[in-house]
C-alpha positions in Angstrom: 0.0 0.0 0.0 1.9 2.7 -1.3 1.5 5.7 1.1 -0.5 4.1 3.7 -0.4 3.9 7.3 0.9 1.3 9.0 -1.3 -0.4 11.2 -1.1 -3.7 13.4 -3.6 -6.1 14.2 -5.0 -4.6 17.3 -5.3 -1.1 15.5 -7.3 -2.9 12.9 -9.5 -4.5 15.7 -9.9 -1.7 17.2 -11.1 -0.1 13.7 -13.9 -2.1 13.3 -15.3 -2.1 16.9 -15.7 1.6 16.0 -17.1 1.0 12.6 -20.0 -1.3 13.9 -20.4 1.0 16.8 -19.2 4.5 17.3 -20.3 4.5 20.6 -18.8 1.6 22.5 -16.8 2.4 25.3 -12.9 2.5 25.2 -13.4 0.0 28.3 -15.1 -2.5 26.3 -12.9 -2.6 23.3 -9.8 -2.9 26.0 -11.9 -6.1 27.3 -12.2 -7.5 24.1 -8.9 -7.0 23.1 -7.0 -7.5 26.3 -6.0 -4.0 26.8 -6.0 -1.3 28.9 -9.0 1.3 28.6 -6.0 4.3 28.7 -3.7 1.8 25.6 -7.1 2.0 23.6 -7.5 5.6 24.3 -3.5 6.2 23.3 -4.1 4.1 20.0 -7.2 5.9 18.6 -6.0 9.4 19.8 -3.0 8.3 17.5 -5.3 6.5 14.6 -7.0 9.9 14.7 -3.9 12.0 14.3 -2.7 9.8 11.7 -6.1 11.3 9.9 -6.9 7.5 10.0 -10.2 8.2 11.7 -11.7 11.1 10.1 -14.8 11.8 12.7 -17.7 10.0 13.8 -21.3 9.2 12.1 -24.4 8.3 12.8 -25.6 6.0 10.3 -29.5 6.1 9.6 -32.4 4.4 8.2 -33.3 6.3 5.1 -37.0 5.0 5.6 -37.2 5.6 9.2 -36.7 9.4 7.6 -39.4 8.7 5.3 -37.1 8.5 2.2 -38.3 5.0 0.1 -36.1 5.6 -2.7 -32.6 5.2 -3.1 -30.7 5.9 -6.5 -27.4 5.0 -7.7 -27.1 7.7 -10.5 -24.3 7.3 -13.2 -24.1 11.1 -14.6 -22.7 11.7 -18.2 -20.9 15.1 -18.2 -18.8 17.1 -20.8 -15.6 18.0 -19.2 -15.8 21.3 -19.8 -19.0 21.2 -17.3 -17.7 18.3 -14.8 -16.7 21.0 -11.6 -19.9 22.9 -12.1 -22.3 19.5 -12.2 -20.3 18.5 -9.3 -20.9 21.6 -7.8 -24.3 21.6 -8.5 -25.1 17.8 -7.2 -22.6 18.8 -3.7 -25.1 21.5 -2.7 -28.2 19.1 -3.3 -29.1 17.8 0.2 -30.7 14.3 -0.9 -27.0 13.5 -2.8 -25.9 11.5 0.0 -22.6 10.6 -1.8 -21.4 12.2 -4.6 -17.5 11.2 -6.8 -16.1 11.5 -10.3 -15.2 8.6 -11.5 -13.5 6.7 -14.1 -15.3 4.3 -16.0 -19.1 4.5 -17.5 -19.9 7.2 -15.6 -18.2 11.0 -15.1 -20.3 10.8 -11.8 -21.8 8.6 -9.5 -24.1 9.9 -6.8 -26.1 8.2 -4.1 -29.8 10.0 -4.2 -32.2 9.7 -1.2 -35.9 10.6 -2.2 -39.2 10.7 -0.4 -41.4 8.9 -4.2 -41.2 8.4 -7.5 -42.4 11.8 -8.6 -39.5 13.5 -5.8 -36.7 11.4 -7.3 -37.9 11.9 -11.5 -37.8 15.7 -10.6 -34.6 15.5 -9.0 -33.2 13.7 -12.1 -35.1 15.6 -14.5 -33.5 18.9 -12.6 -30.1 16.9 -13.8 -30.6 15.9 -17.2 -31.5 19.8 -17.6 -28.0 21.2 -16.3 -25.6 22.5 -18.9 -23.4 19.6 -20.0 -24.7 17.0 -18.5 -25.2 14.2 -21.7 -27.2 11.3 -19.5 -28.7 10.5 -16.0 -28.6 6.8 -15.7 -30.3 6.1 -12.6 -30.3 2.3 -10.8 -33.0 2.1 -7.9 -31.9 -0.3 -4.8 -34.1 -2.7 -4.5 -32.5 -3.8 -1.1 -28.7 -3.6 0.6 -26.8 -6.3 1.4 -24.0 -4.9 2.6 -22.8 -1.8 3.7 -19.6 -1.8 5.3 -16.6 0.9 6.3 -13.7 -1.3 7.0 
């Protein structure tokens, strides 16, 4: 891994504790890994100045939020246009994850919407920009997995 971080096996362990749950106490991941509460605290004070950890989320049910659509969108865009569709989609508050890619698509963006009509106007709104050539949006059906690490 050209760059990387090195990281040992109870740093990694200690990664994905706090991936499945933010929350759990530095007490309990010292129990599970047969350290100290204050030698986990010293290894993810370091993992976060290492910009290894990057912050803390909560991680939501779309539905629960009343949101039963979820696109996948693949976004055609001239390159002259690329930074100001990217723009455009960044300031959009159901693009839940937006990157320019390689590939198919310039763009790929993750689209929460409340119905079908919410989600064709969003799209439509898209397909309308300056430079964008084609919306090509995939609906999830369902997740089966959804991982950080």
């Amino acid at each position: 891994m050209s760059g990387g971080v090195v990281l040992d096996d109870r740093d990694l362990a200690i990664l994905r504790l706090l991936a499945r749950n933010a929350r759990v106490s530095f007490a309990e991941i010292g129990r599970v890994l047969g350290l100290s509460d204050v030698a986990v605290l010293k290894r993810v004070r370091r993992l976060e100045q290492l910009g290894v950890i990057q912050g803390y989320r909560v991680v939501v049910d779309p539905k629960k939020l009343g949101y039963s659509l979820i696109s996948i969108t693949g976004v055609d865009v001239e390159p002259e246009h690329l930074f100001e569709v990217v723009e455009y989609l960044k300031e959009l508050n159901c693009v839940k994850f937006l990157a320019v890619t390689s590939g198919d698509h310039s763009v790929m963006a993750t689209i929460w919407a409340r119905s079908s009509d919410e989600l064709a106007r969003i799209h439509g709104e898209l397909a309308r920009r300056p430079g964008v050539k084609r919306v090509c949006p995939a609906i999830v059906l369902y997740t089966v997995k959804e991982e950080v690490l």
